[in-house]
C-alpha beads as a LAMMPS data file, in Angstrom:
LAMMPS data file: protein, C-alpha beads

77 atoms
76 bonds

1 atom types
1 bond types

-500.0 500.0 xlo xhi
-500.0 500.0 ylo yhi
-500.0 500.0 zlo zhi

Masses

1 110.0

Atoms # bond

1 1 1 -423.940 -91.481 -374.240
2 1 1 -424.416 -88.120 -371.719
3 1 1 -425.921 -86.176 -374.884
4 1 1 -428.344 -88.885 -375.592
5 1 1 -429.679 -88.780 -372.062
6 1 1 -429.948 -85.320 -371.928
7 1 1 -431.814 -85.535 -374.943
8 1 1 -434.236 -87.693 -373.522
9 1 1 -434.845 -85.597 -370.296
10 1 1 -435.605 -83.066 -372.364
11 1 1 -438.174 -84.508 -374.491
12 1 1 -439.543 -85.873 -371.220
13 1 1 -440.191 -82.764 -369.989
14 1 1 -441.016 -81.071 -373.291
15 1 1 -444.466 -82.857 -374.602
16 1 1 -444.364 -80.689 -378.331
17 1 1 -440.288 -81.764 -378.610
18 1 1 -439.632 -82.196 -381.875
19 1 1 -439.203 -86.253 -382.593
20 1 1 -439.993 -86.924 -378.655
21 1 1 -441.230 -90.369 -379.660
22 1 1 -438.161 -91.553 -381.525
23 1 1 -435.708 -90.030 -378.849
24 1 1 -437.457 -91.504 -375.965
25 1 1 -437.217 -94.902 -378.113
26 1 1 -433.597 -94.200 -378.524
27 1 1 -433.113 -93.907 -374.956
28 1 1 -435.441 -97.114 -373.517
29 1 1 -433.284 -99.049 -376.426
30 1 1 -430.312 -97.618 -375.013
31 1 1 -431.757 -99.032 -371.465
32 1 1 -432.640 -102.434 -372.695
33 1 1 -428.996 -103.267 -374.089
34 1 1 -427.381 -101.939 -370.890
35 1 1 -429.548 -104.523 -369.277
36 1 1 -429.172 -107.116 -371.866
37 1 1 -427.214 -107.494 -375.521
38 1 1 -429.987 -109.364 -376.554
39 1 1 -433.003 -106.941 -375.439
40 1 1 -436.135 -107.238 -377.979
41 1 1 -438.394 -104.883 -378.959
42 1 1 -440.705 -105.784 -376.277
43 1 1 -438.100 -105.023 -373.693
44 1 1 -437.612 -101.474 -375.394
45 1 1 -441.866 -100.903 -375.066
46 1 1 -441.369 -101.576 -371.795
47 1 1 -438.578 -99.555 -370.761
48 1 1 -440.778 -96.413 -372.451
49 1 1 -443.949 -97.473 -370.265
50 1 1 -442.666 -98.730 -367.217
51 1 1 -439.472 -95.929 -366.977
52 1 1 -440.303 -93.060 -368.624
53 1 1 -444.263 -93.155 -368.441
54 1 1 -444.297 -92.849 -372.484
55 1 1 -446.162 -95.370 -374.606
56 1 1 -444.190 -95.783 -377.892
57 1 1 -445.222 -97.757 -380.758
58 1 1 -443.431 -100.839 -381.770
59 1 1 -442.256 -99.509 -384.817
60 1 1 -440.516 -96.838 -383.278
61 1 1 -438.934 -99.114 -381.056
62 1 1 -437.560 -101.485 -383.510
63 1 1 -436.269 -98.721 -385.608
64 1 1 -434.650 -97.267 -382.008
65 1 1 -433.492 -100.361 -381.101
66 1 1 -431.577 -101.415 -384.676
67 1 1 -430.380 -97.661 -384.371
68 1 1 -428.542 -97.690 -380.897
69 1 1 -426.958 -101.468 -381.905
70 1 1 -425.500 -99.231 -384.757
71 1 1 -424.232 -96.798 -382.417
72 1 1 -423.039 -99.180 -379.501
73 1 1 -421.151 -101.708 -382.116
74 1 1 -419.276 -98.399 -383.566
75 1 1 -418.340 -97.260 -379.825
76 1 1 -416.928 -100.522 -379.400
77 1 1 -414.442 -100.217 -382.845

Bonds

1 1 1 2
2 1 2 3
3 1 3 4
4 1 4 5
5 1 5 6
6 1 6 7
7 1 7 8
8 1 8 9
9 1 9 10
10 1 10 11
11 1 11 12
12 1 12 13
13 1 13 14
14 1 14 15
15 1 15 16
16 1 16 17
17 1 17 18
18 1 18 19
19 1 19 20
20 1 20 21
21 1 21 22
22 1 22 23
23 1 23 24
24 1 24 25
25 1 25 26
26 1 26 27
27 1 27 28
28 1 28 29
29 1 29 30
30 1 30 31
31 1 31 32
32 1 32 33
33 1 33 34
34 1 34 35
35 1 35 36
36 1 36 37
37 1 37 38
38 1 38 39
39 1 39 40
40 1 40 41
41 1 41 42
42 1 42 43
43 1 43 44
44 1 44 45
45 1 45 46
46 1 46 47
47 1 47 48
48 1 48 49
49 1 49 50
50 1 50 51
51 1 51 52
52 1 52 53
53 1 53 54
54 1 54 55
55 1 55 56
56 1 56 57
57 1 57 58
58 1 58 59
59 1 59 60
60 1 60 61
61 1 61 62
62 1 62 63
63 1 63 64
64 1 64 65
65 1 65 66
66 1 66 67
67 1 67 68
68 1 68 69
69 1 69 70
70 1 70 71
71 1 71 72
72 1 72 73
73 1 73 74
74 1 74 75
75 1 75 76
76 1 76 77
């Protein structure tokens, strides 16, 4: 979980990163199902606007969020 947030920092701070939109999705997904197993897209938008200042569009989200419920369901195996 440390490399993804280091990953997002970076494309924070790094507007021409190279998939900065999906990566900061990954990481306000990531945020949403700390705070909640059953976060929605909406709560991953938000997490993007309100957190990291970074409008993302909703199908970047969804695709981020399905992607880190992958990732967290094969941490927990």
């Amino acid at each position: 979980m440390a490399m993804l947030w280091r990953t997002v920092l970076s494309a924070l701070q790094d507007p021409a990163a190279p998939a900065r939109e999906e990566t900061i999705a990954r990481g306000a997904a990531a945020l949403a199902l700390k705070r909640t197993p059953e976060a929605t897209i909406d709560d991953a938008l938000e997490n993007g606007l309100y957190e990291f200042g970074v409008v993302i569009e909703p199908p970047t989200a969804a695709a981020a969020l399905a992607a880190q419920r992958v990732t967290e369901s094969a941490q927990e195996c």
